[in-house]
C-alpha positions as CSV (number, residue, x, y, z in Angstrom):
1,X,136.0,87.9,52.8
2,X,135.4,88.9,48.9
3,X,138.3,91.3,48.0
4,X,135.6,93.4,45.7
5,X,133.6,94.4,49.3
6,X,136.2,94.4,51.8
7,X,136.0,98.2,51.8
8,X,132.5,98.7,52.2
9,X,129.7,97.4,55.1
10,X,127.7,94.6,53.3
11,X,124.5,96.2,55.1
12,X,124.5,99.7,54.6
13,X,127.5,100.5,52.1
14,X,129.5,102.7,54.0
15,X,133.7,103.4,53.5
16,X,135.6,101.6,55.8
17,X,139.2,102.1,55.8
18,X,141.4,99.8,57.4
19,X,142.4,100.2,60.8
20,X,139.0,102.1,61.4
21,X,137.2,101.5,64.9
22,X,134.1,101.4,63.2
23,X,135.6,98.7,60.6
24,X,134.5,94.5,62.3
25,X,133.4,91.6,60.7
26,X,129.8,89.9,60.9
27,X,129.0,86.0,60.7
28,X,126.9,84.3,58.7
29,X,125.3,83.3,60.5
30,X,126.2,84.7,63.7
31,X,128.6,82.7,66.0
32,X,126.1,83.1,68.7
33,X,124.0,80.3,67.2
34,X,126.7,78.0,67.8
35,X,127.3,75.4,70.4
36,X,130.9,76.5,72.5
37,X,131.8,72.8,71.5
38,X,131.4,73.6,67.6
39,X,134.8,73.7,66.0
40,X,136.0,77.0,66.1
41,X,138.4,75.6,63.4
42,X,135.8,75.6,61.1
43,X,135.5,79.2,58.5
44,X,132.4,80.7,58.9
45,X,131.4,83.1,56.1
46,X,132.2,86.4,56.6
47,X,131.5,89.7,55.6
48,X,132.7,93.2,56.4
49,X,130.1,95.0,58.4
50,X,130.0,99.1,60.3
51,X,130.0,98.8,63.8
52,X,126.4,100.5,63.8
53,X,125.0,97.8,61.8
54,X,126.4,94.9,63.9
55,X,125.2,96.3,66.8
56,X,121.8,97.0,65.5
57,X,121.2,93.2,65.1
58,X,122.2,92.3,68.4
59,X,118.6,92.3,69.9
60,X,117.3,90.7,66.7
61,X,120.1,87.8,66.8
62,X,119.2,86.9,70.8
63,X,115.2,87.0,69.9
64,X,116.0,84.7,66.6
65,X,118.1,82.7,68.8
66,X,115.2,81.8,71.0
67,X,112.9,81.0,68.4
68,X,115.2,79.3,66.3
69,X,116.2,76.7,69.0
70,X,112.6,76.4,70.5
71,X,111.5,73.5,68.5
72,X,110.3,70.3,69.5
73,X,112.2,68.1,66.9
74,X,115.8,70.2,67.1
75,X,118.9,68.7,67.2
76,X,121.4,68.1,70.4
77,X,122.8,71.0,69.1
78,X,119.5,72.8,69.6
79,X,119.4,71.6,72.9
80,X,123.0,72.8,73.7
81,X,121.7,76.3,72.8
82,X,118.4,76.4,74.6
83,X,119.8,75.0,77.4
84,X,122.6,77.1,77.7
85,X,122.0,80.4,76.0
86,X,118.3,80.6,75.2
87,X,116.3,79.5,78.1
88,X,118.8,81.4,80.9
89,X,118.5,84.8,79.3
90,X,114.5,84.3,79.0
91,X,113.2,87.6,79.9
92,X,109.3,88.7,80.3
93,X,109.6,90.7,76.5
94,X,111.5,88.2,74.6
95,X,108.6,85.6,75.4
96,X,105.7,87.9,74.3
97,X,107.8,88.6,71.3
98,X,108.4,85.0,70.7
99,X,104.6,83.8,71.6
100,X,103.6,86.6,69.2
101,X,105.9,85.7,66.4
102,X,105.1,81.6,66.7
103,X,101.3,82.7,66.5
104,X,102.2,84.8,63.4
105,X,103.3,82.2,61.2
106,X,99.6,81.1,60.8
107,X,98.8,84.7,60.0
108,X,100.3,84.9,56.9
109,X,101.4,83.5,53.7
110,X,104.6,85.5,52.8
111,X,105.9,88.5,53.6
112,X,108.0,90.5,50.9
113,X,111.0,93.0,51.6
114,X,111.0,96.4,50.1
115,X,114.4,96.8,48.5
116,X,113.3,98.3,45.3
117,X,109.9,99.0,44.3
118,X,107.7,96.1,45.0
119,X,105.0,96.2,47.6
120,X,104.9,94.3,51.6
121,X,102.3,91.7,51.1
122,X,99.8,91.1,54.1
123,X,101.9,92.8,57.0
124,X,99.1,92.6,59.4
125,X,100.6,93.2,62.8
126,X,104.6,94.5,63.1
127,X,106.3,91.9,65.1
128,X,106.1,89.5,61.5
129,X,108.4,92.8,60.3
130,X,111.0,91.0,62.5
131,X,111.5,87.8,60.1
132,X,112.3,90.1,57.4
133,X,115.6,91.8,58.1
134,X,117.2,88.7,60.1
135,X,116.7,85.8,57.4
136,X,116.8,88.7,54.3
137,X,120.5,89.5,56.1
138,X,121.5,86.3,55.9
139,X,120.6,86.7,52.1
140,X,122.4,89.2,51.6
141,X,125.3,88.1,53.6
142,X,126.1,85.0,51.5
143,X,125.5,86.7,48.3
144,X,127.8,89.1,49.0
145,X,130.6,86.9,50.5
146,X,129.9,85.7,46.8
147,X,130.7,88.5,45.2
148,X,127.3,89.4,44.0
149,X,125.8,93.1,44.6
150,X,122.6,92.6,45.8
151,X,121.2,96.3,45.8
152,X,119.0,96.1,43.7
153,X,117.1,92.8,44.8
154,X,113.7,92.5,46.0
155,X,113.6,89.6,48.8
156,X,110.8,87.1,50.0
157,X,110.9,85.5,52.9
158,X,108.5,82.8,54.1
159,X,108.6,79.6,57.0
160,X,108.5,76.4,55.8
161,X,106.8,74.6,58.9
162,X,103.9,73.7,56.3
163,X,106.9,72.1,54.3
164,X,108.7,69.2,56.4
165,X,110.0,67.1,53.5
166,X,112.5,70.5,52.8
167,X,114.8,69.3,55.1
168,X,114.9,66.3,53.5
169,X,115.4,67.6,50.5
170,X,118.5,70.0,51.4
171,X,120.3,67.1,52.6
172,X,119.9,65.4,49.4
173,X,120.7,69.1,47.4
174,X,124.3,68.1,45.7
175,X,125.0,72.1,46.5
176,X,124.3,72.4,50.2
177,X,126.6,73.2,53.0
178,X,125.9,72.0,56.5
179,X,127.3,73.2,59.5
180,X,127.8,70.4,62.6
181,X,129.1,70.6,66.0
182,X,131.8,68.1,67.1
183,X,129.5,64.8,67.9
184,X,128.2,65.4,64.7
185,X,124.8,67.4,65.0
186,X,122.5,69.3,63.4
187,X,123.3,73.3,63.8
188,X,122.9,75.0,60.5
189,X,122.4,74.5,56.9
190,X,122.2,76.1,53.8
191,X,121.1,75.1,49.8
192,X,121.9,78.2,47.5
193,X,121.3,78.9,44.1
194,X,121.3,81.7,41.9
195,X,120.8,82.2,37.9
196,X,122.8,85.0,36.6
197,X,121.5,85.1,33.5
198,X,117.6,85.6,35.2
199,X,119.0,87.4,38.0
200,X,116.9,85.7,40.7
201,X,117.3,82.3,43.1
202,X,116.7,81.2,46.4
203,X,117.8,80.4,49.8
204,X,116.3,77.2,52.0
205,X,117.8,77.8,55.3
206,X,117.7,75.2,58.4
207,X,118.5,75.6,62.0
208,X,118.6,72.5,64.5
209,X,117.0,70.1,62.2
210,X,113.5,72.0,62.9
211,X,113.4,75.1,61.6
212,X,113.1,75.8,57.9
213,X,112.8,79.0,55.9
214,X,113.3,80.3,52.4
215,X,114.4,83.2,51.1
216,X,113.5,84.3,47.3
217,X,115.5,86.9,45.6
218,X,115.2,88.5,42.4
219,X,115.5,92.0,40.5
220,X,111.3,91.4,39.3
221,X,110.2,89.6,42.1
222,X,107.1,87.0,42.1
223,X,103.7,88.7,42.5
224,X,101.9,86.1,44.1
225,X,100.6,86.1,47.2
226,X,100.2,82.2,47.6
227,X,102.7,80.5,49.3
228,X,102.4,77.2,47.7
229,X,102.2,78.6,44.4
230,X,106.0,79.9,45.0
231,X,107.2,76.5,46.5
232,X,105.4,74.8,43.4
233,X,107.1,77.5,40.8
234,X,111.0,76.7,42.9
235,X,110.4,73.0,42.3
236,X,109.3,73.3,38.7
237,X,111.8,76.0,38.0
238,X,114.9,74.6,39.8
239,X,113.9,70.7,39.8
240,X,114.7,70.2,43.4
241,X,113.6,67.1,43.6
């Protein structure tokens, strides 16, 4: 954990002091979305989080969870976690939620967060207001485990299941980092980049091998409302291939 926040919660900014009940720690990304057989040697970023805060998410993490490791294509590691802590704790509301969110991602071409002044861009039902705060956390959790102060951001966050080849891609991204459980699969990984001097970058996250999503971040944040145009304007700006 960054010295420079390891008195504050990365979520909401509240004081913690040490020794304070309310004071714990949160994962990025959660340990829940991990195998029991992945290495628990390995150092999962961490940030300081309010007990409030990490509690909030827990619902959010379990319904993520589901999704996340309901592909067709995922890993054995994706099948370690449906089988084991996704499909037994299926309950009648997490699959409506689920059904409802998979539908969704044909609904719409990007949704924006709200962290400063710019507007949500085709919100049309509120279950899509779900993708926002669990991939944006993750965001915000790296960032500030890198010291950066993210307050004033705007965020974007869009699926990439029109976008295959971005897997393929991040494994080829000299700057990734890929997390694997012990016979050597597929759980999580991340490509992050960020230009100081334009304030702004991006996040491509993957889970299991199947599920992609980006998060954009940045202090003016694209107007667009095309979601190709914003994957066209990352390649040309960033020359990811």
């Amino acid at each position: 954990m960054n010295k420079r926040y390891k008195q504050i919660c990365y979520l909401c900014g509240k004081k913690l002091s040490r020794g304070s009940s309310n004071r714990t720690v949160d994962h990025i990304p959660p340990r829940g979305f991990f195998p029991e057989n992945f290495d628990r040697k390995v150092n999962l970023p961490t940030v300081l989080c309010c007990r409030k805060c990490n509690n909030s998410y827990a619902r959010l993490d379990e319904e993520f969870r589901f999704l996340l490791s309901s592909g067709n294509y995922r890993s054995k590691a994706g099948d370690w976690i449906w089988n084991n802590k996704s499909e037994p704790k299926i309950g009648k509301s997490l699959i409506n939620f689920c059904a409802d969110l998979v539908r969704g991602f044909r609904g719409y071409e990007i949704l924006q967060m709200e962290d400063s002044f710019s507007q949500a861009v085709n919100i049309t039902v509120s279950y899509t207001e779900k993708i926002l705060p669990f991939f944006s956390r993750l965001a915000k959790g790296f960032l500030v485990y890198d010291s950066h102060n993210y307050k004033n951001y705007d965020f974007v966050v869009f699926p990439l299941y029109n976008y295959p080849e971005i897997y393929n891609i991040m494994m080829k991204y000299p700057d990734k980092r890929s997390f694997l459980d012990d016979n050597g699969e597929h759980i999580f990984s991340y490509v992050y980049q960020h230009d100081q001097k334009f304030d702004k970058g991006f996040f491509f996250f993957s889970f299991y091998k199947d599920q992609h999503f980006g998060v954009l971040f940045e202090r003016s944040i694209y107007t667009s409302t095309s979601e190709k145009k914003i994957l066209d304007d990352i390649i040309k700006k960033w020359n990811i291939y």
